[in-house]
N, C-alpha and C positions, 0 to 999 in steps of 0.2 A: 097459575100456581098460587095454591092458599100462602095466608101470612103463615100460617105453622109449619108449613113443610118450606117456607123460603129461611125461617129462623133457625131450622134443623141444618138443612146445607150450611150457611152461617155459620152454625155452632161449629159442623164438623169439617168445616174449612180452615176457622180458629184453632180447632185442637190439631190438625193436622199440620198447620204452619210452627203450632209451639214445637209436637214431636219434632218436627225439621228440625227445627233452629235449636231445642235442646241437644238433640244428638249431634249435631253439627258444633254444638260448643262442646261438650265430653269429646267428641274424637279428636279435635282441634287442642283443646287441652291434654288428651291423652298420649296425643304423638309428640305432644314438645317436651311431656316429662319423658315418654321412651328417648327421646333425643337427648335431652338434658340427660338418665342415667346412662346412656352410652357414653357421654363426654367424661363423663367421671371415669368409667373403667377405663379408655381409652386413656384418660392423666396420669390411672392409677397403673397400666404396664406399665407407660414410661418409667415414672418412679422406681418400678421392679425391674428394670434394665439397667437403670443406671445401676442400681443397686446390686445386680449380679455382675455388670462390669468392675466393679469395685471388688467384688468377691474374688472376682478372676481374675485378678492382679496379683491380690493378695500373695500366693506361693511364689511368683518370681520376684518380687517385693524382698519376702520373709530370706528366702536363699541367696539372693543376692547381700543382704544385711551379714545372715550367718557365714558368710565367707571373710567378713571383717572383726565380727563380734561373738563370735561360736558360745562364747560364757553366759552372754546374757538370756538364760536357758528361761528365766520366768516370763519373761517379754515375749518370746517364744510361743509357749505355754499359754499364756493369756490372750495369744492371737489365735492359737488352733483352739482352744476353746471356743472363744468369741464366733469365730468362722463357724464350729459347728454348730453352734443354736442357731445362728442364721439360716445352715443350709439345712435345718428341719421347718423352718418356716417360712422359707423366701418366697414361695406362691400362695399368692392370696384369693381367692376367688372374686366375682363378682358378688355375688351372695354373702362374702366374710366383710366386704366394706358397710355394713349393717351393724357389723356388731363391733363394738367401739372395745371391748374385751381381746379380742383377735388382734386386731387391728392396734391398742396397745402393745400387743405382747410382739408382734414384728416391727412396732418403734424401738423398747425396748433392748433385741437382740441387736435391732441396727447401732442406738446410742451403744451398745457395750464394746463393739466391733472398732466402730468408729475409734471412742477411746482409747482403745488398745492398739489400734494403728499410731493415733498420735502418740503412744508413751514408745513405740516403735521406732517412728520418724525422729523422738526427742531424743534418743540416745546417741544417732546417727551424729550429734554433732561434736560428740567424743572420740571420733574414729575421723581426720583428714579425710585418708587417703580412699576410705568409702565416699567421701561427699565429692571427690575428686572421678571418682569410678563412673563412665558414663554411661552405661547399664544403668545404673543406682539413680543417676539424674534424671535419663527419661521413664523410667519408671515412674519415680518422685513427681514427674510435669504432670504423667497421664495421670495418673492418683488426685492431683490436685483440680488438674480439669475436669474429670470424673469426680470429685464434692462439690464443684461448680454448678454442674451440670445436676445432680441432683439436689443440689438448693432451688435451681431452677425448677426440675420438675414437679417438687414439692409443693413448690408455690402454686404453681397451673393446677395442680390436682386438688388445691385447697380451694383456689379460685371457682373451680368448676363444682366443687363438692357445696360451696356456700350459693351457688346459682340455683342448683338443682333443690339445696333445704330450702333457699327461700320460697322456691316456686312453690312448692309441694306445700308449704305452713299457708301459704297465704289462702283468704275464702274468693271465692268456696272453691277453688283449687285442691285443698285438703279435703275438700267432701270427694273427688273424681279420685286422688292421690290415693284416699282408707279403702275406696271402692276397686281400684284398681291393683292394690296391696304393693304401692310406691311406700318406701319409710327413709327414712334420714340416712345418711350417711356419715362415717368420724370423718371428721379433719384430721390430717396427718401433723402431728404439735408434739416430734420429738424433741427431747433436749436441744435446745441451739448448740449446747459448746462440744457434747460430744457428737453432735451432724455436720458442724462446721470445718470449713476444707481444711488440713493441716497444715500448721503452718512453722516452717525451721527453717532457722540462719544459716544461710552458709559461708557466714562472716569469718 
């Protein structure tokens, strides 16, 4: 075997080991942002169950109230509002965690709901014999476990949303990430006071 054709094998031993070891880095890196965006939607249902847990409270909540407080007709009113912008926007796609516009406007609906429960729950401590009512209290627990529970998942789905942006920024991660048509994801950074669980004395 001449020296020319022992340098050709060589050569094409070399480029065949790069091919290897190139595509074996892209597919390597490609399955762990597939992984990492699954984690996300995966954080982001949670979040949308608690959150339609909370939605579906809301009517035996409201009725149980208006059986002590029938007047207070704008508290009412400000929660079946609130309730409905939520429930034109409560499913969010996989594909809408992209667009930080979307993705605002279902924090948004959530902060206004929220709020509107708490100025709900605030009245309650004008009426005894409602806060006495135990309808009214276990509703009242599960409500408050259910804003628990989605401070918690809110958290995991920020958690996992700030995994997934870092991987996909970093180099040349973002060179497989633009090629692959991986792109960021919003953090979920509603209001804290109106996401926060409600809270009334029953002093």
């Amino acid at each position: 075997m001449n020296k020319g054709l022992k340098g050709l094998i060589v050569a094409i031993g070399i480029i065949l080991v790069l091919i290897v070891a190139g595509c074996s880095f892209y597919t390597g890196n490609y399955n762990k942002m597939v992984t990492l965006d699954e984690q996300v939607s995966n954080k982001w249902a949670q979040v949308q169950n608690q959150y339609q847990r909370r939605y579906d409270l809301i009517p035996n909540l409201v009725e149980t109230v208006k059986g002590y407080a029938s007047h207070e007709s704008q508290v009412f009113t400000d929660i079946a509002e609130a309730r409905s912008k939520v429930g034109g926007i409560t499913q969010l796609s996989a594909a809408d965690l992209s667009d930080p516009v979307k993705v605002q406007q279902f924090q948004a609906a959530q902060a206004s709901l929220g709020g509107a429960l708490q100025r709900l729950l605030s009245i309650t401590e004008n009426y005894p014999e409602l806060q006495a009512n135990s309808n009214f209290l276990a509703l009242q627990d599960e409500l408050e476990g259910t804003e628990n529970r989605i401070t918690i998942a809110r958290q995991d789905y920020n958690d996992a949303v700030t995994n997934f942006n870092t991987t996909i920024r970093r180099f040349p991660q973002n060179i497989i990430a633009g090629i692959s048509g991986f792109t960021s994801k919003a953090n979920f950074s509603a209001d804290v006071a109106a996401q926060s669980a409600p809270s009334v004395s029953f002093d």
